[in-house]
Kinemage of the C-alpha trace (Angstrom):
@kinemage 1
@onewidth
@group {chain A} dominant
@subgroup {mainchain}
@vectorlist {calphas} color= white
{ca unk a 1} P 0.000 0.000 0.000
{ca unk a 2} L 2.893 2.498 0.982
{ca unk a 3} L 4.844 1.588 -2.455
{ca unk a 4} L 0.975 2.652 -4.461
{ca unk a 5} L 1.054 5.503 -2.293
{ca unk a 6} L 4.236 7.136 -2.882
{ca unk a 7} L 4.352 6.302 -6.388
{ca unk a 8} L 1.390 8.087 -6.732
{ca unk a 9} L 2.365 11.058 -5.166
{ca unk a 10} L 5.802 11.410 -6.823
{ca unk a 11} L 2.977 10.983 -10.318
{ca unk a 12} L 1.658 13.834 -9.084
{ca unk a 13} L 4.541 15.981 -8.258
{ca unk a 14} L 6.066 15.146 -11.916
{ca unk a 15} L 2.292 16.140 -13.399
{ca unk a 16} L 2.316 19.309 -11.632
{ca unk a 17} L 5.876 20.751 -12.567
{ca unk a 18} L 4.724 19.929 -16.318
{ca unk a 19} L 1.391 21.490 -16.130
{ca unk a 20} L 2.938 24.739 -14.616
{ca unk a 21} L 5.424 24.992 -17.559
{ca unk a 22} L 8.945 24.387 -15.569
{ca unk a 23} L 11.521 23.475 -17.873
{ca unk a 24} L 15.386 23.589 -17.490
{ca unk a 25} L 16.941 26.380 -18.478
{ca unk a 26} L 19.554 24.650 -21.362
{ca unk a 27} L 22.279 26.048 -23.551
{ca unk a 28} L 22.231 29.303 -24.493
{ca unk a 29} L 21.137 30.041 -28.126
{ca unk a 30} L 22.713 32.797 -29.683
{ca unk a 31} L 21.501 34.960 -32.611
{ca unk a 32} L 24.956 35.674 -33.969
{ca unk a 33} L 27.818 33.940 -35.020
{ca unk a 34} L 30.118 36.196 -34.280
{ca unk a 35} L 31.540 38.574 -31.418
{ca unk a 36} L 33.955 40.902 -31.100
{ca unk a 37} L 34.751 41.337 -26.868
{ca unk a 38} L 36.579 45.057 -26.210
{ca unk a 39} L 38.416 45.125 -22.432
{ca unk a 40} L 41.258 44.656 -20.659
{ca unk a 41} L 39.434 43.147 -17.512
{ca unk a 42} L 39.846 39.907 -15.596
{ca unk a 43} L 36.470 38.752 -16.518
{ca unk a 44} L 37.472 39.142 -20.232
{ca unk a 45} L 38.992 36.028 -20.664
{ca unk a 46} L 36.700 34.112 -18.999
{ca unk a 47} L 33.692 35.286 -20.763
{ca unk a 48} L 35.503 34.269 -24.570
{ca unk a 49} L 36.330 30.867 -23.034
{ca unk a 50} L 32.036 30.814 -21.939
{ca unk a 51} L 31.385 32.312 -26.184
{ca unk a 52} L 33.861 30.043 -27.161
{ca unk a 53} L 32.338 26.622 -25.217
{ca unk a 54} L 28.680 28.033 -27.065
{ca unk a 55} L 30.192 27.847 -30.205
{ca unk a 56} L 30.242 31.609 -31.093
{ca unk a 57} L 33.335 32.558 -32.937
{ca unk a 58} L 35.266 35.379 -30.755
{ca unk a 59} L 37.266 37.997 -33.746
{ca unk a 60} L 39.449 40.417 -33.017
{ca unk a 61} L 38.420 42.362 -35.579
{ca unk a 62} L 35.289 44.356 -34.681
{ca unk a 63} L 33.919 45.172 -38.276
{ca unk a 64} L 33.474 41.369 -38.960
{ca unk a 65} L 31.489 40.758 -36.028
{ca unk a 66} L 27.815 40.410 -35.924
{ca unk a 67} L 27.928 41.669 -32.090
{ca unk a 68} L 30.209 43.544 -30.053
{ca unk a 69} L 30.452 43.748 -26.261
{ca unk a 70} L 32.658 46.583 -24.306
{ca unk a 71} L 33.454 45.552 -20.881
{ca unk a 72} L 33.677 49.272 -19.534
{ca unk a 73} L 34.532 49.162 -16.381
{ca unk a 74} L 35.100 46.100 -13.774
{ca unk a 75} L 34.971 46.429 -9.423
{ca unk a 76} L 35.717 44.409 -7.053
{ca unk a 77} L 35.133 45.571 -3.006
{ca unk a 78} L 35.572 44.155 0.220
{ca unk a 79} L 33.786 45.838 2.744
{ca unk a 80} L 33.235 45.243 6.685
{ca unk a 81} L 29.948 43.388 7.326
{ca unk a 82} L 29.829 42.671 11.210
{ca unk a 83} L 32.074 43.408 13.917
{ca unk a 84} L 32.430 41.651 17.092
{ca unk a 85} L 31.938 44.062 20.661
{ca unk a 86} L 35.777 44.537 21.096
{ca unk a 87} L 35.845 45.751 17.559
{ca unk a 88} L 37.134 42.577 15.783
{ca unk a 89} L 36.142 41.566 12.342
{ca unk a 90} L 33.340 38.797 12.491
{ca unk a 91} L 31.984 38.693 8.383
{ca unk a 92} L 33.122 40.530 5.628
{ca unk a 93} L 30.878 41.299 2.437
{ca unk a 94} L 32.675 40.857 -1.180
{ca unk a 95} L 30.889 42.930 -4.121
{ca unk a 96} L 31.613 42.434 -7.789
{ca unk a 97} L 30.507 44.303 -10.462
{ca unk a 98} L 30.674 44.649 -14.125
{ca unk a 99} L 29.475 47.321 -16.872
{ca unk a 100} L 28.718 46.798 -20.274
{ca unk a 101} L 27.234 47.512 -23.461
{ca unk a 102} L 26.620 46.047 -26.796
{ca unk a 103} L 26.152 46.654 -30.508
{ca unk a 104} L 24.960 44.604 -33.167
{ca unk a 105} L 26.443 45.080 -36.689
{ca unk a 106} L 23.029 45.997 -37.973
{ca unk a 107} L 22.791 48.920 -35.230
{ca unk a 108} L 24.809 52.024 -35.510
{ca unk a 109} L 24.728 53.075 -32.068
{ca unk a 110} L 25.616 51.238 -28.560
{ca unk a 111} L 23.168 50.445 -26.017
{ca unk a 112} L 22.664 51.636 -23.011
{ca unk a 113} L 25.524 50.276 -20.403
{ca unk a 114} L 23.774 47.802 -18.298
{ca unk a 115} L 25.239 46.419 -14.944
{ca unk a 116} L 25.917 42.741 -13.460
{ca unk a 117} L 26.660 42.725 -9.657
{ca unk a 118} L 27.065 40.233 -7.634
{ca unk a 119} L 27.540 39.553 -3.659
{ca unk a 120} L 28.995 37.040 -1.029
{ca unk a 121} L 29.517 37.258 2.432
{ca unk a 122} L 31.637 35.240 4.814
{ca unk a 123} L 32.972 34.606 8.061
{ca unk a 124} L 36.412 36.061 8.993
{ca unk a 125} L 39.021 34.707 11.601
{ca unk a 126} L 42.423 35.831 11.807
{ca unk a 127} L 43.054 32.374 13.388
{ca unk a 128} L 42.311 30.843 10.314
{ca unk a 129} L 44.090 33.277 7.872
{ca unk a 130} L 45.247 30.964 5.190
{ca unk a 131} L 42.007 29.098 5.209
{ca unk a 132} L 39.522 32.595 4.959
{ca unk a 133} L 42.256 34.037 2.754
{ca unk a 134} L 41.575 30.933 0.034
{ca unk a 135} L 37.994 31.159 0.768
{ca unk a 136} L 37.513 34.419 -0.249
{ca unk a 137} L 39.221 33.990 -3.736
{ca unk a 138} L 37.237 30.929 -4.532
{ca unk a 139} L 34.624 33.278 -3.807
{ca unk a 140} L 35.682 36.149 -6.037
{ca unk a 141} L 35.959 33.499 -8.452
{ca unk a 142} L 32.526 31.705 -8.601
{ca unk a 143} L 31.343 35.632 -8.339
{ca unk a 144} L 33.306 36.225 -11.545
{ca unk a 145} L 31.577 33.180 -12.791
{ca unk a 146} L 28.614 33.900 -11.838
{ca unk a 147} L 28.741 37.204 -13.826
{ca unk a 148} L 29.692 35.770 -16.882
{ca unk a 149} L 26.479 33.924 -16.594
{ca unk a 150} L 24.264 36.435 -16.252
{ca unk a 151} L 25.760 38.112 -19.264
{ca unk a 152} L 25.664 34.923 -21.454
{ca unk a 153} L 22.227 35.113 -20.786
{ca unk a 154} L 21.624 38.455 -21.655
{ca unk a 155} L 23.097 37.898 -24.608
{ca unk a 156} L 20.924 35.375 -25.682
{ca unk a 157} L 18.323 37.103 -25.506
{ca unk a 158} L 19.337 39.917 -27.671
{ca unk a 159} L 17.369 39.497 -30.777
């Protein structure tokens, strides 16, 4: 009776995600081809490795690109999130940010500059120095990541 049961109710868990329309996200479809990427920032790289991986051909000539992207400006802060009574750092707060805009080669002017941000926070101990020092670059990192993303898919939806 239990097995009935729960096979049942994982039927109707399955029937309900399809009849509210979730689907997974999947690869990112492009419109172009081709990109030209103008910047001298850290998240440059990473985001023609991400084109790259989604088949779109990265130029370094902008005039034979369907689509260019200028990566204007790139931050990254760390700022004091908590403090303990005696004054001691308890959690910091990392901030990344990135500013951008695009062109299409059948558009003669740029758009707007739009912004990506992102935010982690974590614990700090100068006992454990090494360990939070580590910590926090894997975290700049996946923020980075994260980033490149969340332009990706912005880009895909460009039409």
């Amino acid at each position: 009776m239990r097995h009935w049961m729960r096979n049942l109710t994982l039927s109707l868990c399955c029937a309900t995600l399809v009849a509210c329309g979730f689907q997974l996200r999947g690869a990112n479809e492009f419109t172009f081809k081709s990109i030209y990427v103008n910047g001298s920032t850290q998240i440059t790289k990473a985001l023609n490795k991400a084109l790259v991986a989604n088949n779109v051909v990265v130029t370094t000539d902008p005039s034979a690109a369907e689509m260019q992207i200028d990566l204007m400006k790139e931050e990254s802060e760390k700022r004091i999130l908590s403090l303990s009574g005696g004054g001691v750092v308890n959690e910091f707060e990392l901030y990344y940010r990135v500013i951008y805009r695009t062109k299409s080669a059948k558009d003669a002017l740029w758009s707007q500059p739009q912004t990506m941000e992102a935010r982690r926070d974590f614990s700090y101990s100068d006992a454990n120095l090494l360990a939070k020092q580590s910590e926090e670059k894997q975290l700049n990192l996946n923020m980075q990541k994260d980033v490149t993303q969340s332009i990706l898919r912005r880009l895909s939806a460009i039409q």
